[in-house]
Jmol script that loads the backbone (N, CA, C; Angstrom):
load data "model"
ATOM      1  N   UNK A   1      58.382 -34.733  45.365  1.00  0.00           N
ATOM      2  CA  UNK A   1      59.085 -35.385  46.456  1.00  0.00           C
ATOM      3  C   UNK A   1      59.098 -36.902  46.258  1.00  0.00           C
ATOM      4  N   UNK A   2      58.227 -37.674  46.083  1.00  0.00           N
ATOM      5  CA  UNK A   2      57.799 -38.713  45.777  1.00  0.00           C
ATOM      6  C   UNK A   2      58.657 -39.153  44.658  1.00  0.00           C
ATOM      7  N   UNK A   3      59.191 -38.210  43.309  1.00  0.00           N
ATOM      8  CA  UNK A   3      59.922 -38.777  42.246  1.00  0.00           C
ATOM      9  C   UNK A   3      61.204 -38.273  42.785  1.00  0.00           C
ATOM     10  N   UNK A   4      61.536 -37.803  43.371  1.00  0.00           N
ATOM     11  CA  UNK A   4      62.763 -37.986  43.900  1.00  0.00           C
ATOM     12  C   UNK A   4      63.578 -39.025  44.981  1.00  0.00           C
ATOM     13  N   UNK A   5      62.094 -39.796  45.577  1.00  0.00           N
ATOM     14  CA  UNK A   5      62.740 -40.891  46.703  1.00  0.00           C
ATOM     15  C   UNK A   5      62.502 -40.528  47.604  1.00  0.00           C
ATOM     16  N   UNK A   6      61.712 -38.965  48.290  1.00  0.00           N
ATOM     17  CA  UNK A   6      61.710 -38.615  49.422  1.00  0.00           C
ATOM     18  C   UNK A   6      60.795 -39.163  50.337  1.00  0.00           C
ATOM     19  N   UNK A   7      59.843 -39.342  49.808  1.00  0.00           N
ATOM     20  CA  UNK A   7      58.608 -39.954  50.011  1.00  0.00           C
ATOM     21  C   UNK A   7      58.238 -41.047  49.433  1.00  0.00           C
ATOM     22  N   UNK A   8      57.679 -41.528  50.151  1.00  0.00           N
ATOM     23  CA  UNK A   8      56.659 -42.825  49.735  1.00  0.00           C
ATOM     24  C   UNK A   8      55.325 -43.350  49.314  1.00  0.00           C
ATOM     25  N   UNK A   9      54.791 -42.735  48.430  1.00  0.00           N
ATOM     26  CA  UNK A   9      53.823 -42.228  47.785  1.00  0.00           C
ATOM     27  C   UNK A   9      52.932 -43.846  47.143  1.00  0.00           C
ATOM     28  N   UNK A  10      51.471 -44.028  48.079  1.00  0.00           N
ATOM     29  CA  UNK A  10      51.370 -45.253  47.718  1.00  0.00           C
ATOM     30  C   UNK A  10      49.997 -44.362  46.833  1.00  0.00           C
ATOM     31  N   UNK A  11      49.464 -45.792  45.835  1.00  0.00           N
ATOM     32  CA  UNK A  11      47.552 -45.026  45.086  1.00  0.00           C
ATOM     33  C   UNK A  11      47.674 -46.616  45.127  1.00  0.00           C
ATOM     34  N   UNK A  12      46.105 -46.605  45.052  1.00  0.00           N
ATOM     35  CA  UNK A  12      45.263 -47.971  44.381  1.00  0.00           C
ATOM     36  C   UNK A  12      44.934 -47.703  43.341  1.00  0.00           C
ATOM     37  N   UNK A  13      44.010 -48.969  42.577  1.00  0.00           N
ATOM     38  CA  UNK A  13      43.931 -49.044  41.335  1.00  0.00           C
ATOM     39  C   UNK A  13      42.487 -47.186  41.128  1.00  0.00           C
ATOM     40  N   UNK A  14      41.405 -47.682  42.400  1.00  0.00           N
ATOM     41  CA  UNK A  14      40.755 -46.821  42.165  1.00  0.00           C
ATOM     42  C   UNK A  14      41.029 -45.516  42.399  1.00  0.00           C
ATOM     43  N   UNK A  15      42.185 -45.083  43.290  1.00  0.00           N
ATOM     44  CA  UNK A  15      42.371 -43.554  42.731  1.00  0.00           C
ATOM     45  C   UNK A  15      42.685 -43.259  41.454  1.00  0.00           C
ATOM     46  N   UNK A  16      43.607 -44.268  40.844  1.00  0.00           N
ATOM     47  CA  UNK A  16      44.027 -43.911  39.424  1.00  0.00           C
ATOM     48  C   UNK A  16      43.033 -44.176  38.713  1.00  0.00           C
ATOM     49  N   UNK A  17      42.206 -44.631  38.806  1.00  0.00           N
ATOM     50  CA  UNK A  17      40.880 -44.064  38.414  1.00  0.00           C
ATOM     51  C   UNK A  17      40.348 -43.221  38.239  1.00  0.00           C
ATOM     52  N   UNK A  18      39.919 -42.550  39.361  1.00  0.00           N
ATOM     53  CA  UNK A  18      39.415 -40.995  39.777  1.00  0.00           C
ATOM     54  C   UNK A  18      40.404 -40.387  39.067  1.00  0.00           C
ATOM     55  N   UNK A  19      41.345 -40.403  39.212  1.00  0.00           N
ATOM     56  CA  UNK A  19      42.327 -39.457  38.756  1.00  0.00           C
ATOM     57  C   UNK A  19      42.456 -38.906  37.037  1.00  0.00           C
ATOM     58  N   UNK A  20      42.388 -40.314  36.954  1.00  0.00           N
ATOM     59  CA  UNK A  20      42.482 -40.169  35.638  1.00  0.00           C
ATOM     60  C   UNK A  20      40.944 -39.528  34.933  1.00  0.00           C
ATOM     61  N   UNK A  21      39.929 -39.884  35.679  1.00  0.00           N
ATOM     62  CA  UNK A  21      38.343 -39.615  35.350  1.00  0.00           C
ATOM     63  C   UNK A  21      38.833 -38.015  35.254  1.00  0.00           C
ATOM     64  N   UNK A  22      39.344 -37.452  36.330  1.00  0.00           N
ATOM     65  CA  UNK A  22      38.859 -35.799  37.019  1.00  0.00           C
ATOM     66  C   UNK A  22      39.672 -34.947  35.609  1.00  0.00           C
ATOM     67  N   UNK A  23      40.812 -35.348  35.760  1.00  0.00           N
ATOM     68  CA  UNK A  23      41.947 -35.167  34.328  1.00  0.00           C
ATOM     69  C   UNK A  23      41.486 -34.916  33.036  1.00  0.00           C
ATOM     70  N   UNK A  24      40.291 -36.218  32.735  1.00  0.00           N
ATOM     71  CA  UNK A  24      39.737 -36.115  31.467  1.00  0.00           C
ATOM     72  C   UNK A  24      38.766 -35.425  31.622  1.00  0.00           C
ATOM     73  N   UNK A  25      37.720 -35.511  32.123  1.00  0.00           N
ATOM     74  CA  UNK A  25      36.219 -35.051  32.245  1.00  0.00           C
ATOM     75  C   UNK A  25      36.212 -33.657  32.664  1.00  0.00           C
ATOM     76  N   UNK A  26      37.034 -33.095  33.951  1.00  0.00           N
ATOM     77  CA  UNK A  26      37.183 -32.109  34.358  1.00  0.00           C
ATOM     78  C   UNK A  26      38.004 -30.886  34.080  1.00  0.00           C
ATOM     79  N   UNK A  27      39.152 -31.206  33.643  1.00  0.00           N
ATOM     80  CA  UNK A  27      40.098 -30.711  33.201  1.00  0.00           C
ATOM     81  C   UNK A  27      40.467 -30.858  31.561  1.00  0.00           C
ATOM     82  N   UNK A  28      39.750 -31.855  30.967  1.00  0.00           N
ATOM     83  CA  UNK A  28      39.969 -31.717  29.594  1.00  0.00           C
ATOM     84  C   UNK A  28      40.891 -32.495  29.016  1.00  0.00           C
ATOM     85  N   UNK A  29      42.230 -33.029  29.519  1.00  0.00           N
ATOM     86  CA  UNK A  29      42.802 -33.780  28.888  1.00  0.00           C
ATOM     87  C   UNK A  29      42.227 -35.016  28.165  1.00  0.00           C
ATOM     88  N   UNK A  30      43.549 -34.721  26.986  1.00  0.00           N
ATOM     89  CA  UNK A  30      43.570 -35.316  25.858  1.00  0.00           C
ATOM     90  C   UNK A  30      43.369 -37.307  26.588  1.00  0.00           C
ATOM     91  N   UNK A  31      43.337 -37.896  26.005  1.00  0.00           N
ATOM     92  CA  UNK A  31      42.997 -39.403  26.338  1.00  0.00           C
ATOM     93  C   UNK A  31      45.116 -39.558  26.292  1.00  0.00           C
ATOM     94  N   UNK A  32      45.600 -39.242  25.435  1.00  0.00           N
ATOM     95  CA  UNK A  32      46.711 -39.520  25.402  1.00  0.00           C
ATOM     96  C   UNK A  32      47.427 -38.841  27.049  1.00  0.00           C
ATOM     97  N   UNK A  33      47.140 -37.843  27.014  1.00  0.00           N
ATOM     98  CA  UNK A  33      48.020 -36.784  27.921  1.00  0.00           C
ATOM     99  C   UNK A  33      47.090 -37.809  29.458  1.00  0.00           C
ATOM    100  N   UNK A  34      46.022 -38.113  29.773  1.00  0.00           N
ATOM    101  CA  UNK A  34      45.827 -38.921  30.645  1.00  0.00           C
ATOM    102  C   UNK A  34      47.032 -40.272  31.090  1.00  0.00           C
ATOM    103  N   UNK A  35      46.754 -40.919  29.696  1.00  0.00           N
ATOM    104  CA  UNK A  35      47.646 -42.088  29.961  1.00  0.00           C
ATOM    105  C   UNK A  35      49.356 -42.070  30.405  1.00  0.00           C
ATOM    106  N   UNK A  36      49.320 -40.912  29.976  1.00  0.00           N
ATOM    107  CA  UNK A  36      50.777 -40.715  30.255  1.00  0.00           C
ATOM    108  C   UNK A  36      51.140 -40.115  31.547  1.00  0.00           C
ATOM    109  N   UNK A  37      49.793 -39.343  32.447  1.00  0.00           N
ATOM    110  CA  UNK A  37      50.162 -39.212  33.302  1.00  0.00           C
ATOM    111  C   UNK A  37      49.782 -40.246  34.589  1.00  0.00           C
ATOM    112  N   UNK A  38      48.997 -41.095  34.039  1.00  0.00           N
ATOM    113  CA  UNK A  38      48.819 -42.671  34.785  1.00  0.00           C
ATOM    114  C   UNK A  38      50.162 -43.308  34.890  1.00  0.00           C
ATOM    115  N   UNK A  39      50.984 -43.403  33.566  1.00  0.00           N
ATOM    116  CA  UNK A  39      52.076 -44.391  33.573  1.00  0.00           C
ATOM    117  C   UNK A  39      53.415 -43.321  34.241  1.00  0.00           C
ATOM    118  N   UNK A  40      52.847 -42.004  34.346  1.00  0.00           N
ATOM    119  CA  UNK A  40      54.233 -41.260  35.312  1.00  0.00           C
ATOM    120  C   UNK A  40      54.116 -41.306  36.386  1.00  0.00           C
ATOM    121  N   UNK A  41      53.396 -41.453  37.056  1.00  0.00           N
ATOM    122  CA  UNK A  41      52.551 -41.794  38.558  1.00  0.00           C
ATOM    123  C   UNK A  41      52.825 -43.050  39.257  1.00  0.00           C
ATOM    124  N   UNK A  42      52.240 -43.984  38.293  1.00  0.00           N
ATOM    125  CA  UNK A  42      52.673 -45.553  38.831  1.00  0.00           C
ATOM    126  C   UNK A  42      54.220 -45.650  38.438  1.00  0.00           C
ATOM    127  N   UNK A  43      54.695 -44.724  37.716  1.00  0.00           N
ATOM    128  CA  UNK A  43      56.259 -44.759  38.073  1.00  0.00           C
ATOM    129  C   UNK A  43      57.128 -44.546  38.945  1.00  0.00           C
ATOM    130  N   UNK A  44      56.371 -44.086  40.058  1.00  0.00           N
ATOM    131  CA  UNK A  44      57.354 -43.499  40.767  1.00  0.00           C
ATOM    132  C   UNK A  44      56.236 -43.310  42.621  1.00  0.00           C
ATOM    133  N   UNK A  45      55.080 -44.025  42.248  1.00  0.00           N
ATOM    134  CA  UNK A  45      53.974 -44.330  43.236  1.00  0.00           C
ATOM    135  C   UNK A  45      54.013 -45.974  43.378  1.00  0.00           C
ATOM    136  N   UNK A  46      53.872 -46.328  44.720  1.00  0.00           N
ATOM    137  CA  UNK A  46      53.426 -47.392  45.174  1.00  0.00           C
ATOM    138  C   UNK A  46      52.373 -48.125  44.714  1.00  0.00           C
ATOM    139  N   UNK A  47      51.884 -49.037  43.782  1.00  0.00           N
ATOM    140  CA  UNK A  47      50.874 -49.076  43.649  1.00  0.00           C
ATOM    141  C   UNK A  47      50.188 -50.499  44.805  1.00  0.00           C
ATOM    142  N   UNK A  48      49.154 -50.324  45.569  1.00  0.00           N
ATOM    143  CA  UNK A  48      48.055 -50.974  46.503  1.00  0.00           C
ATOM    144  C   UNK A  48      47.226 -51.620  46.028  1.00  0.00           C
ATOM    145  N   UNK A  49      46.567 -52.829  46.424  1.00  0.00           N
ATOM    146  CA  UNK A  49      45.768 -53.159  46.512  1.00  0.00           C
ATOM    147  C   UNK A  49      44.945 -53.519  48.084  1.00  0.00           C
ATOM    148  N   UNK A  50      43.848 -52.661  48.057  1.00  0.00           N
ATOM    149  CA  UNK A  50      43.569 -52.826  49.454  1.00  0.00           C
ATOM    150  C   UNK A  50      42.780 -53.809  49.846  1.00  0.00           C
ATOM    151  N   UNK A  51      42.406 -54.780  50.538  1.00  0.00           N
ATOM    152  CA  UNK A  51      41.680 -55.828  51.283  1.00  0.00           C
ATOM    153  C   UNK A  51      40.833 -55.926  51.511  1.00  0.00           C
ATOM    154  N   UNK A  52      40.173 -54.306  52.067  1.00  0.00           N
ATOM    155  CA  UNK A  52      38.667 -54.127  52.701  1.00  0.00           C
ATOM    156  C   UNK A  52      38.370 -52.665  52.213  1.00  0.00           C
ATOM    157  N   UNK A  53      37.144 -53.150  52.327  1.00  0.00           N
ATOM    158  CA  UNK A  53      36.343 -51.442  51.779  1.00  0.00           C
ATOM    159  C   UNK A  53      35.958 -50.874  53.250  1.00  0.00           C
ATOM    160  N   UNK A  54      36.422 -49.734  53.564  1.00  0.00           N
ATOM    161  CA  UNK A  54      36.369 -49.158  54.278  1.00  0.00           C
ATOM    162  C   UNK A  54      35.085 -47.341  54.191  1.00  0.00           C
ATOM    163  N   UNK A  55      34.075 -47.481  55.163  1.00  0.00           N
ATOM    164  CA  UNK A  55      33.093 -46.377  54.583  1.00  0.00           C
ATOM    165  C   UNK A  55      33.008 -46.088  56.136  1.00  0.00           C
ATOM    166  N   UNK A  56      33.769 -44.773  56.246  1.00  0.00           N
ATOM    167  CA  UNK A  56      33.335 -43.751  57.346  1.00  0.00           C
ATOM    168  C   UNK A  56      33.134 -42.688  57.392  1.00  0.00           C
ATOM    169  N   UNK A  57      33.327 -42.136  55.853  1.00  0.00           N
ATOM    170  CA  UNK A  57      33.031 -40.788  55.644  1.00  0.00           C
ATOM    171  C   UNK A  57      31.579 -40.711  55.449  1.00  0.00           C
ATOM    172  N   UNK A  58      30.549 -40.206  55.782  1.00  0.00           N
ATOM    173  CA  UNK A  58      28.929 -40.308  55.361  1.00  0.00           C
ATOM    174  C   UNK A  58      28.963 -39.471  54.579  1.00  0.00           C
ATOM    175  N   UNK A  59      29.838 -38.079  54.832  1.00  0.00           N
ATOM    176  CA  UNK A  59      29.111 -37.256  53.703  1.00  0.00           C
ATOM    177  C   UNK A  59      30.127 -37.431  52.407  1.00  0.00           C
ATOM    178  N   UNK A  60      30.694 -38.100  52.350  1.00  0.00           N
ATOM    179  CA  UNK A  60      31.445 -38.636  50.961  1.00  0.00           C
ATOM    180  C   UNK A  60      32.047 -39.791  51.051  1.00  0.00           C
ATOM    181  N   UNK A  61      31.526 -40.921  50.324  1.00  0.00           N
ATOM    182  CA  UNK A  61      31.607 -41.971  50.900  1.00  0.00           C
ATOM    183  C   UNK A  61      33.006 -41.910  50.109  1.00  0.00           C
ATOM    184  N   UNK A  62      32.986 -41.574  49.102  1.00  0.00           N
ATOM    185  CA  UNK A  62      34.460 -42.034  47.921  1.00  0.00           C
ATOM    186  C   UNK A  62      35.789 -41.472  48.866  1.00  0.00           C
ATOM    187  N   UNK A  63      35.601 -41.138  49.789  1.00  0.00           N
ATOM    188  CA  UNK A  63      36.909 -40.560  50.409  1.00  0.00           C
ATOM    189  C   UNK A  63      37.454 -42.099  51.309  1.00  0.00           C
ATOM    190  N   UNK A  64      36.517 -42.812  51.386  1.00  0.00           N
ATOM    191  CA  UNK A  64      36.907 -44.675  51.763  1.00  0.00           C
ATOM    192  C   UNK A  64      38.236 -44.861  51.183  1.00  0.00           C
ATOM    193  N   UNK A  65      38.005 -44.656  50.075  1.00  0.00           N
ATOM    194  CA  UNK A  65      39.161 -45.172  48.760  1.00  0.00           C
ATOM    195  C   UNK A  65      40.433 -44.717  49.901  1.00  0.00           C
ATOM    196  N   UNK A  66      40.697 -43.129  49.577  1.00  0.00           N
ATOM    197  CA  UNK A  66      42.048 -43.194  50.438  1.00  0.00           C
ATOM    198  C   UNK A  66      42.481 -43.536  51.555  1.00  0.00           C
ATOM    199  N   UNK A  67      41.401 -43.644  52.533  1.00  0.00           N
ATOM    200  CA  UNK A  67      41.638 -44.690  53.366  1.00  0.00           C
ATOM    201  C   UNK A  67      41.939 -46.017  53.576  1.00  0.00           C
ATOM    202  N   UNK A  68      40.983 -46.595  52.433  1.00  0.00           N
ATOM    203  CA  UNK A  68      41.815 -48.195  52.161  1.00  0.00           C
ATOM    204  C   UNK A  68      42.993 -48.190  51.692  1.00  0.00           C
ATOM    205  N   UNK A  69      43.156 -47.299  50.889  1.00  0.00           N
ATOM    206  CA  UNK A  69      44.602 -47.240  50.324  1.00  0.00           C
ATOM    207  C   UNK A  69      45.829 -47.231  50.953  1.00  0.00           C
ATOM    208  N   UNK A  70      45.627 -46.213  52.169  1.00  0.00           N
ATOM    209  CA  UNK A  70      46.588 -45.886  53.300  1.00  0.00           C
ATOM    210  C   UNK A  70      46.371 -46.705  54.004  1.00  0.00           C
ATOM    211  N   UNK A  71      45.601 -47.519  54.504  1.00  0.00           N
ATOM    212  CA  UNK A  71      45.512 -49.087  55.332  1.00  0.00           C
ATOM    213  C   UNK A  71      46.751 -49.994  54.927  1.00  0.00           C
ATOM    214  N   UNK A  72      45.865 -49.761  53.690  1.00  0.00           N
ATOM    215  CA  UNK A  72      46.907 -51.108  53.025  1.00  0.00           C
ATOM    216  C   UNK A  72      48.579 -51.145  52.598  1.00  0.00           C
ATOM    217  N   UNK A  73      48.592 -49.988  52.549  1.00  0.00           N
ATOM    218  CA  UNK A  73      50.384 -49.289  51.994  1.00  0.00           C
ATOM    219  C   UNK A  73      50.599 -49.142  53.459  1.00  0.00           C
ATOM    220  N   UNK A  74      50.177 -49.140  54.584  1.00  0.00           N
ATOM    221  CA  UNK A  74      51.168 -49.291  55.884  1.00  0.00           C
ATOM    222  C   UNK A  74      51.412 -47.929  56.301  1.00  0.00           C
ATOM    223  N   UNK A  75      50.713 -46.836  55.940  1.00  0.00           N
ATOM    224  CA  UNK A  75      51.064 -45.391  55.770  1.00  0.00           C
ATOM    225  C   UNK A  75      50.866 -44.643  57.296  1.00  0.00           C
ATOM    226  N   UNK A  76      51.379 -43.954  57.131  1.00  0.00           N
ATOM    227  CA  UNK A  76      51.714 -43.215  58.411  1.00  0.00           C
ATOM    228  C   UNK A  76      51.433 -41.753  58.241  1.00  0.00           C
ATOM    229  N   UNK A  77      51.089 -41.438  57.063  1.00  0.00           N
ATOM    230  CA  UNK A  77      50.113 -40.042  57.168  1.00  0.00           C
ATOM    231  C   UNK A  77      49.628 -39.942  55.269  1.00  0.00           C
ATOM    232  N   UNK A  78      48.609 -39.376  56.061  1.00  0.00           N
ATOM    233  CA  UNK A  78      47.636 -38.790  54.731  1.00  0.00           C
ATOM    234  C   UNK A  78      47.375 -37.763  54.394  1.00  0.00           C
ATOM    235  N   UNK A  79      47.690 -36.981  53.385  1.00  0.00           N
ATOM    236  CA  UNK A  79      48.067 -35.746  52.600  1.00  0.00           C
ATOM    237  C   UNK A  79      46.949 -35.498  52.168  1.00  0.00           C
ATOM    238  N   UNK A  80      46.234 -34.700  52.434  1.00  0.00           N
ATOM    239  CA  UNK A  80      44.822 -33.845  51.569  1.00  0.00           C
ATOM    240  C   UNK A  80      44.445 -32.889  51.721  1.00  0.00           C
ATOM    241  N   UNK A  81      43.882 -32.291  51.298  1.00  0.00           N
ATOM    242  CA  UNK A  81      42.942 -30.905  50.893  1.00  0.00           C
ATOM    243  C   UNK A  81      41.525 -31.354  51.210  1.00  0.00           C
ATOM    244  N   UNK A  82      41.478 -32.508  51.042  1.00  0.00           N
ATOM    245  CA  UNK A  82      39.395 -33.211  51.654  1.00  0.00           C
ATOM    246  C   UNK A  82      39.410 -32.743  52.884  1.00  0.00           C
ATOM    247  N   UNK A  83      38.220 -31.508  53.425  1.00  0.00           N
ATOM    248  CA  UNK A  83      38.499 -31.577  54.533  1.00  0.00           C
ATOM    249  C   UNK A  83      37.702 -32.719  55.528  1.00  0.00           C
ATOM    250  N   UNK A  84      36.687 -33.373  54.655  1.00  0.00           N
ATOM    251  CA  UNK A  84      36.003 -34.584  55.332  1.00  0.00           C
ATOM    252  C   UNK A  84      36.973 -35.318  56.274  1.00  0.00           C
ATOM    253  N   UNK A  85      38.107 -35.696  55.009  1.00  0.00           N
ATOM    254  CA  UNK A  85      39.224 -36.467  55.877  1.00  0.00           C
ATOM    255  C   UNK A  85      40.028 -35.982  57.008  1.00  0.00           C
ATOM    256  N   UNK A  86      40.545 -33.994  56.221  1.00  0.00           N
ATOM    257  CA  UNK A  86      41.473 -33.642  57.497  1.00  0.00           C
ATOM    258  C   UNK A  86      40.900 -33.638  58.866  1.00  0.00           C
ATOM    259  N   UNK A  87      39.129 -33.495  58.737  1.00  0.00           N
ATOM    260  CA  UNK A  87      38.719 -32.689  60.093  1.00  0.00           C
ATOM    261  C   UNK A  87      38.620 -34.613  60.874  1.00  0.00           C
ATOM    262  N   UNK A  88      39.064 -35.834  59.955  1.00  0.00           N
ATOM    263  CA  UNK A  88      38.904 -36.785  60.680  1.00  0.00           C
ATOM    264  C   UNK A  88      40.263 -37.160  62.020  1.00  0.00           C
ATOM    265  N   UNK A  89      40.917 -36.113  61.617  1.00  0.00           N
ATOM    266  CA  UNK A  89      42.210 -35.778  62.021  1.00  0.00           C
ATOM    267  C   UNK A  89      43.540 -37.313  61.805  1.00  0.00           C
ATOM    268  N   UNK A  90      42.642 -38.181  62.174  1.00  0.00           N
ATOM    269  CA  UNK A  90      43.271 -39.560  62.498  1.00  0.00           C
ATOM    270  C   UNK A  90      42.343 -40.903  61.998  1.00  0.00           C
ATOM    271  N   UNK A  91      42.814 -41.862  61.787  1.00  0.00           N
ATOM    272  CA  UNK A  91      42.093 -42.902  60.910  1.00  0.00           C
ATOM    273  C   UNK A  91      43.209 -44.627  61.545  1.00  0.00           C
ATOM    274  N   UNK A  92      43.188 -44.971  62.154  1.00  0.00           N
ATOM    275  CA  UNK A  92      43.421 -45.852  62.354  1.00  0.00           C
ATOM    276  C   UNK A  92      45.088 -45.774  63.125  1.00  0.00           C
ATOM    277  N   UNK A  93      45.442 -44.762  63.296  1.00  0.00           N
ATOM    278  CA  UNK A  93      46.605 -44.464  63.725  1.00  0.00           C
ATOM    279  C   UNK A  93      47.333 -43.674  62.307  1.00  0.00           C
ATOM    280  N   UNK A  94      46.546 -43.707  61.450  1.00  0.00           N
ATOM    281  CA  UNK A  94      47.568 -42.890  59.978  1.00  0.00           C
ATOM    282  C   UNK A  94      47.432 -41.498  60.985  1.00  0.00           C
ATOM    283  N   UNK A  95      47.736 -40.434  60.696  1.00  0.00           N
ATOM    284  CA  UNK A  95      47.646 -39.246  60.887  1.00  0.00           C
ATOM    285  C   UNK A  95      47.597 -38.020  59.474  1.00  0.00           C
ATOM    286  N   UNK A  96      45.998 -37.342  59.502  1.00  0.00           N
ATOM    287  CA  UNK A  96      45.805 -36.912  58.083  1.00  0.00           C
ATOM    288  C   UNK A  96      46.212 -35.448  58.260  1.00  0.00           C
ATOM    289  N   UNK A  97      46.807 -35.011  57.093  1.00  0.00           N
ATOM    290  CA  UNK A  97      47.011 -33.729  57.271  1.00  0.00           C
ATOM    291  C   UNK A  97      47.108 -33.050  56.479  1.00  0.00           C
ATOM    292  N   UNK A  98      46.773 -31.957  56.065  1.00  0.00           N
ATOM    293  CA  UNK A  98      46.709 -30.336  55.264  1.00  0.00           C
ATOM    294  C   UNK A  98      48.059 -31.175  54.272  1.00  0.00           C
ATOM    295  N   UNK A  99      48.104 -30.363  52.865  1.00  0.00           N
ATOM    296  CA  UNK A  99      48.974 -29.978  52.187  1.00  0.00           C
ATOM    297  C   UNK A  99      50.300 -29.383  53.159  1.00  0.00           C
ATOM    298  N   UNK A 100      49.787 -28.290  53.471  1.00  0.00           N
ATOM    299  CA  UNK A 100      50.992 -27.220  54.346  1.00  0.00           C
ATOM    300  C   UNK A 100      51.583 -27.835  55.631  1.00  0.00           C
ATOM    301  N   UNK A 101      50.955 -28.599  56.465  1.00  0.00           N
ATOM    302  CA  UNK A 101      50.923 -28.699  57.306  1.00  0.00           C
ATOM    303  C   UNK A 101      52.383 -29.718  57.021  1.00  0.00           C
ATOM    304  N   UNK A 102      51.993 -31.036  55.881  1.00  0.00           N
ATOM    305  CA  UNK A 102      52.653 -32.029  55.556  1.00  0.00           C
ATOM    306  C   UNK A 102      54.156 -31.083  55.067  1.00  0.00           C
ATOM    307  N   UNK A 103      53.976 -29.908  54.572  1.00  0.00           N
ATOM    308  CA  UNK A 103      55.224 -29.693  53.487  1.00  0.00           C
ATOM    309  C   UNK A 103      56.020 -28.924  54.899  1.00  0.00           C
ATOM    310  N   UNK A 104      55.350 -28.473  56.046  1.00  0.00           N
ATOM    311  CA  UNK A 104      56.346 -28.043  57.447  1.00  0.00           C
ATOM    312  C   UNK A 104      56.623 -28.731  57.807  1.00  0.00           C
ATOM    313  N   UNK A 105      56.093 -30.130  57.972  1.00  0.00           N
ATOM    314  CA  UNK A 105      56.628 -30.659  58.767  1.00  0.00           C
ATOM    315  C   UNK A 105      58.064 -31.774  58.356  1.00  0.00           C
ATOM    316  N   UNK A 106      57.933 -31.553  56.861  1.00  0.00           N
ATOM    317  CA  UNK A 106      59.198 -31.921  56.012  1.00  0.00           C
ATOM    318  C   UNK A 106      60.083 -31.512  56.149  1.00  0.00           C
ATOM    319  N   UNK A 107      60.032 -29.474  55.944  1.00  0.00           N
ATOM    320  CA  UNK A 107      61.048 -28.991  55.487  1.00  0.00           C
ATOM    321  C   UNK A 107      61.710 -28.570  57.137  1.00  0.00           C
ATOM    322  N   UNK A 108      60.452 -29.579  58.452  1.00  0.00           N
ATOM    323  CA  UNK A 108      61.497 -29.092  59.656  1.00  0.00           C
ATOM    324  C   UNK A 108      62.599 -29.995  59.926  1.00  0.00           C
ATOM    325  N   UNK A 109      62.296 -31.660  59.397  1.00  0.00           N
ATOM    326  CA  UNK A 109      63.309 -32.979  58.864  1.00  0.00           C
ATOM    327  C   UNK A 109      64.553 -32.121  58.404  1.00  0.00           C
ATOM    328  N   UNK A 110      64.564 -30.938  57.715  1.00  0.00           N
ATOM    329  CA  UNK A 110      65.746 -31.064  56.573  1.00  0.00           C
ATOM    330  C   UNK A 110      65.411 -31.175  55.445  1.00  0.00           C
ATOM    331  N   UNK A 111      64.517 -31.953  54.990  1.00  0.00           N
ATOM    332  CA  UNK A 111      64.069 -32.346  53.610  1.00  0.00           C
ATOM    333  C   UNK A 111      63.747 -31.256  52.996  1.00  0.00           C
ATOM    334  N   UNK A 112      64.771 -30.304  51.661  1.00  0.00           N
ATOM    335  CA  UNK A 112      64.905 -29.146  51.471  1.00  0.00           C
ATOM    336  C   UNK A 112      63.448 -29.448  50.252  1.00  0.00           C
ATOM    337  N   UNK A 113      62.721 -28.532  50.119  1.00  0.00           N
ATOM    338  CA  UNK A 113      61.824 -28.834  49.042  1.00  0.00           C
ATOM    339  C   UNK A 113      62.015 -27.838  47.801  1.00  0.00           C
ATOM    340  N   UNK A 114      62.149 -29.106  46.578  1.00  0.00           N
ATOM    341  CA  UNK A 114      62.410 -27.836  45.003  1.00  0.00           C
ATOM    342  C   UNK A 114      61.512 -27.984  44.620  1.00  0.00           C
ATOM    343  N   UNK A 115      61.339 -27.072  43.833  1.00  0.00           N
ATOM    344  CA  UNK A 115      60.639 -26.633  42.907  1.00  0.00           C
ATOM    345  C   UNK A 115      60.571 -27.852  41.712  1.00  0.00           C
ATOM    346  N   UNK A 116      59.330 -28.221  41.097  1.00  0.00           N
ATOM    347  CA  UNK A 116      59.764 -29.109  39.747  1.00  0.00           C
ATOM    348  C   UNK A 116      59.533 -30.527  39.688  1.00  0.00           C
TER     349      UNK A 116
END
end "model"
wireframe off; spacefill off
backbone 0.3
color backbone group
């Protein structure tokens, strides 16, 4: 959705971090196949820099990150599977929500969703 324009898809430097960490370490990718999916990402993602470190999650503090992130990109909802974050329901007025929850409440817009 995001490489199509539908969305507005912001990261900071430190998710692409993580991201790229979980990719290699976890999943195995190649150092090459990482970088390339860093530079397809910030292609077509907002990239942030956020202002303040933000820590309200206790039992995972690293879930801060997407919160500063969404501070700082001006965001108006937050997309996750953490349920630390979903069960926070709300974060400063963002509004966090499920995978599913986010892709109903798209496809009730109109916003037809493909595949790809």
């Amino acid at each position: 959705m995001a490489r199509r324009g539908e969305i507005d898809l912001a990261v900071s430097g430190d998710i692409l971090v993580e991201t790229c960490r979980i990719l290699h370490d976890k999943l195995k990718w190649s150092d090459e196949r990482v970088e390339q999916a860093r530079q397809e990402i910030t292609g077509f993602a907002r990239v942030v820099t956020p202002a303040e470190r933000i820590d309200v999650v206790e039992a995972d503090p690293s879930d801060g990150r997407i919160l500063e992130c969404a501070v700082a990109a001006g965001s108006h909802v937050i997309v996750s599977g953490d349920h630390h974050l979903t069960d926070l329901g709300e974060f400063r007025g963002i509004t966090i929500v499920t995978v599913a929850a986010f892709l109903e409440t798209v496809q009730g817009r109109g916003v037809e969703r493909r595949e790809g």
